[in-house]
N, C-alpha and C positions, 0 to 999 in steps of 0.2 A: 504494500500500500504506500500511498504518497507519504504517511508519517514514518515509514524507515527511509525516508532518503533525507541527510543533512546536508541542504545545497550551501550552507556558508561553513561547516568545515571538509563538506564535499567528500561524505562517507555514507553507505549503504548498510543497513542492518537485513543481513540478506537471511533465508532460514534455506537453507539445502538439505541432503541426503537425512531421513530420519529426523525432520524440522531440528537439527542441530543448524544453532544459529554462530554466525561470524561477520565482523566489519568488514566491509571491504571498500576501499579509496576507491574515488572516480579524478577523473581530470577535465579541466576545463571544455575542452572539447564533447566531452561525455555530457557534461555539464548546458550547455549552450543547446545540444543537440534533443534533450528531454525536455528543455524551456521551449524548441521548437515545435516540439510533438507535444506537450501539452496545450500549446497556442492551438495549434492549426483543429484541435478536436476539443475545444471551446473549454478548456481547465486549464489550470496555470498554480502554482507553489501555494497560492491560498486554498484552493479547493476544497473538497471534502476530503477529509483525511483519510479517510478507510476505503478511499479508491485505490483500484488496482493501476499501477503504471502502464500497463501493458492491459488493454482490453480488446474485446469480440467487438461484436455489432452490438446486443445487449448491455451495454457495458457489465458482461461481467468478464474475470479472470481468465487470461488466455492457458491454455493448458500446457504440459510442460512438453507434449508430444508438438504442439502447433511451431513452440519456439525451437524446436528442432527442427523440423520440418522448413519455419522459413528463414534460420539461419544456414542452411545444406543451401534454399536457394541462392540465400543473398551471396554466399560464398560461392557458389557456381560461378555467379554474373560476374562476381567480383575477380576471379581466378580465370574469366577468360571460357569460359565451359567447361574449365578442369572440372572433374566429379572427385569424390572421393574425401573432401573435408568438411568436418563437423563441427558441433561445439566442442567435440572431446580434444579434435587439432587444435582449436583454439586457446583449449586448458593447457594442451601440451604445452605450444610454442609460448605459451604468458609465463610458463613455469621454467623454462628454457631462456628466457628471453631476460631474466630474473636473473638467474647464476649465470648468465653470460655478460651482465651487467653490475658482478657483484655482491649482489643481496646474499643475505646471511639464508643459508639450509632451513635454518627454524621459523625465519620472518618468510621464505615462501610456504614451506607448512601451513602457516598461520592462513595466508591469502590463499592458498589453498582446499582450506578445510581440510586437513587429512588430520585423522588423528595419532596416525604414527607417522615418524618421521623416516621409517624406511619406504613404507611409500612414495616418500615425496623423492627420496634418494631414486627410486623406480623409475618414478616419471619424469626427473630431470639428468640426464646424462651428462656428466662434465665433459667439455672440449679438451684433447686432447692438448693441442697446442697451447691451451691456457692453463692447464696443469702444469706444463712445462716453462713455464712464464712465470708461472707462480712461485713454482719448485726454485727453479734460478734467482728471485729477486729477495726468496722468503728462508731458505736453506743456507746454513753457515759455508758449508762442504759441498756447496753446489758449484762453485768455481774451478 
């Protein structure tokens, strides 16, 4: 609903797998782009609170097969006709795109939602070449 989104510190209180709930950050962009989709279907940040972000024609809650379905699309058109990515690609390369940038093993857990952290070891693979980048900068006896 509209009251787990904090558009001024621009955080989601999202409920995933087994309504186990987690924060998770938006960025401006994201931001900008929900101010336009609420404009254009006549609701905007004040609205009624216990609307859904995402609706049908009835306003009610779109379902969790619809936003798979038209994320597969959006990602076709977007990739050119490639088939073959999902929201799952999406979760991968966010989590990839994280340790390849950085972020601490525990803080993509966390944006994640995994509740173990071998998991999250699973779905993000370290780059080779940046291990070795590391190992060199970060190692006494790596010279």
């Amino acid at each position: 609903p509209l009251n787990a989104i904090n558009k001024n510190s621009e955080l989601f209180l999202i409920k995933g797998k087994g309504n186990k709930e987690r924060i998770v950050p938006f960025g401006k962009k994201a931001k900008s782009a929900m101010e336009q989709y609420l404009n254009e279907r006549g609701d905007g940040w004040g609205s009624q609170a216990d609307l859904p972000l995402f609706m049908g024609t009835k306003k009610k809650r779109i379902s969790n097969r619809t936003v798979q379905n038209r994320l597969k699309k959006y990602l076709e058109i977007f990739l050119g006709g490639k088939k073959g990515a999902s929201p799952h690609t999406l979760r991968h390369t966010f989590g990839t795109h994280l340790l390849d940038n950085d972020a601490d093993i525990r803080s993509i857990q966390e944006l994640l939602g995994h509740n173990s952290i071998s998991s999250t070891q699973i779905y993000t693979k370290v780059n080779p070449e940046k291990m070795k980048k590391i190992y060199e900068s970060a190692h006494p006896h790596a010279s």
